[in-house]
C-alpha positions, -999 to 999 in steps of 0.1 A, spaced: -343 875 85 -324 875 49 -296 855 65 -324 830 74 -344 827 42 -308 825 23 -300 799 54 -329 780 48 -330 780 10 -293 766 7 -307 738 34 -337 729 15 -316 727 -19 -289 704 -3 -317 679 10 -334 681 -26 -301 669 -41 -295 644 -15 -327 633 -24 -313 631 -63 -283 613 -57 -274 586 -79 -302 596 -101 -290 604 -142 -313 614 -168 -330 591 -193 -339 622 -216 -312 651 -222 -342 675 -226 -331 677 -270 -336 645 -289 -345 606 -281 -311 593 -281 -313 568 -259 -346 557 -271 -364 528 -294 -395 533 -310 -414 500 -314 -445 499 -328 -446 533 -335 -480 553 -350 -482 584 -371 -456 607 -357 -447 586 -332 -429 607 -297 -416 638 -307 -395 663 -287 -409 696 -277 -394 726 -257 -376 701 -232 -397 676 -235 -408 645 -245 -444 641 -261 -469 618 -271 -491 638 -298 -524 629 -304 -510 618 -339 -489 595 -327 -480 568 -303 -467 533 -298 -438 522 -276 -410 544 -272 -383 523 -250 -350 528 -236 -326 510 -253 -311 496 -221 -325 474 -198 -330 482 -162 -339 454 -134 -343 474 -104 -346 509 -97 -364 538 -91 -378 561 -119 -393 597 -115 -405 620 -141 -430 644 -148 -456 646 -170 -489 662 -179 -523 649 -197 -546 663 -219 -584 656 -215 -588 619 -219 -553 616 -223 -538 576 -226 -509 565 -217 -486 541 -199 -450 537 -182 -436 499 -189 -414 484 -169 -388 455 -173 -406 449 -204 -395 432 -241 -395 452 -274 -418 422 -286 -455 422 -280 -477 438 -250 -459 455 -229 -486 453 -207 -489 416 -201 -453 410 -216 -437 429 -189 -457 457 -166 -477 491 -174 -482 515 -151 -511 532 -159 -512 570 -169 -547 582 -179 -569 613 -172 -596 583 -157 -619 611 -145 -623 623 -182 -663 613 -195 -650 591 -221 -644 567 -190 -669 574 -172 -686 542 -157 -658 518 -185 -627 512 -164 -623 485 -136 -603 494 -106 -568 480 -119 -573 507 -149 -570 534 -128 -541 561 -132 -510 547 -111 -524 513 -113 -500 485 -123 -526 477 -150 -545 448 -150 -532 435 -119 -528 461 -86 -555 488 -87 -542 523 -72 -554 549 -48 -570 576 -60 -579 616 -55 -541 624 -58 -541 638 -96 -536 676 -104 -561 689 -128 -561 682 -164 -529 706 -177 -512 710 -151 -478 689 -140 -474 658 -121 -445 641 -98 -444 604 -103 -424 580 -88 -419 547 -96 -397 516 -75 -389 484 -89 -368 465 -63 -369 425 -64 -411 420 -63 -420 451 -49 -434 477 -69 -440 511 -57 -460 537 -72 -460 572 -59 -475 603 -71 -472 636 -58 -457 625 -26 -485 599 -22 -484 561 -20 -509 546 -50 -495 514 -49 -473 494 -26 -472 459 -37 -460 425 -32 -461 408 -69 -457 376 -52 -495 384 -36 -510 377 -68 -521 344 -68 -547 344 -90 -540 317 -120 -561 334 -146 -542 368 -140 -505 348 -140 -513 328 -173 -524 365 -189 -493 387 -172 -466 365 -177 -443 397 -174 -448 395 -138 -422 374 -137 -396 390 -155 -367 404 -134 -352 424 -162 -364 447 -191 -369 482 -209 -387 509 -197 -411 531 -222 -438 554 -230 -471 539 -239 -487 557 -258 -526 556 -272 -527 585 -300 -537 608 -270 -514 641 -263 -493 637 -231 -458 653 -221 -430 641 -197 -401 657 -189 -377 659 -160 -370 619 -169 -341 600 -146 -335 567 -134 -313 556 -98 -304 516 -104 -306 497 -76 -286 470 -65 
């Protein structure tokens, strides 16, 4: 039986670094080399026991300094009630990051501060503003999530732990009034960051796998 646990074990750790491969960190778990803060409020990101956090203190836009195209990003992270956040993709250091390039939305949406205030595309998971995400997949407030996030071409792919939120064809939205206000859906290219809204939330476990 111990030769097939041990057996076992060494099988499921080879197929969880298969599953890694290619994959390097964006965080090295000790400072925010790496790392642009734009925008940045009160004490901006800071870094904590291995990761990095948004205090409640702080905030603003804390990008890589290199920009990636297409790819797929996982991390962890965990909210605090009511917790705000966002993950931008192939966005610009200047303006929105939201509209300027694309946020995927990271919120504790079932706090009462929202309560009855967010449409669907503000959802956790959601690419915000434009592609509302399935729901009921969240952990409690404290503990840790697995998110996953694909950019590759104009699909966008949003998964949290181990579940599809969002699976979608940018070149679906057709809608002129949601174009002219997102122009960053059409940006092949950009940074990716932490959004932050003066609301505590950590990340850690950070790494990126370019795609071709």
């Amino acid at each position: 039986m111990h030769r097939i646990l041990t057996v076992l074990l060494a099988l499921a750790g080879a197929a969880s670094a298969a599953s890694e491969k290619g994959f390097v960190p964006l965080f090295d778990g000790k400072t925010l080399d790496g790392w642009k803060l734009v925008g940045g409020k009160g004490r901006g990101y800071l870094v904590e026991d291995g990761m990095v956090v948004c205090p409640a203190d702080g905030g603003g836009n804390l990008f890589t300094e290199k920009e990636y195209a297409n790819f797929i990003l996982r991390f962890e992270f965990r909210l605090t009630e009511g917790a705000n956040n966002g993950i931008g993709i192939r966005a610009p250091y200047e303006g929105d990051a939201a509209y300027k390039g694309m946020e995927i939305q990271i919120l504790d949406d079932g706090a009462p501060v929202y309560q009855g205030k967010l449409h669907p595309a503000q959802y956790h998971g959601s690419i915000y503003d434009v592609i509302p995400a399935r729901q009921g997949f969240k952990k409690p407030t404290g503990q840790w999530n697995y998110e996953e996030i694909t950019a590759n071409g104009r699909r966008i792919t949003v998964k949290l732990n181990g579940h599809t939120l969002v699976d979608a064809d940018l070149d679906t939205v057709k809608d002129p009034a949601v174009l002219q206000r997102h122009p960053g859906l059409a940006r092949t290219t950009g940074h990716i960051g932490f959004l932050g809204h003066g609301t505590r939330v950590d990340f850690r476990n950070v790494r990126v796998k370019e795609l071709p």
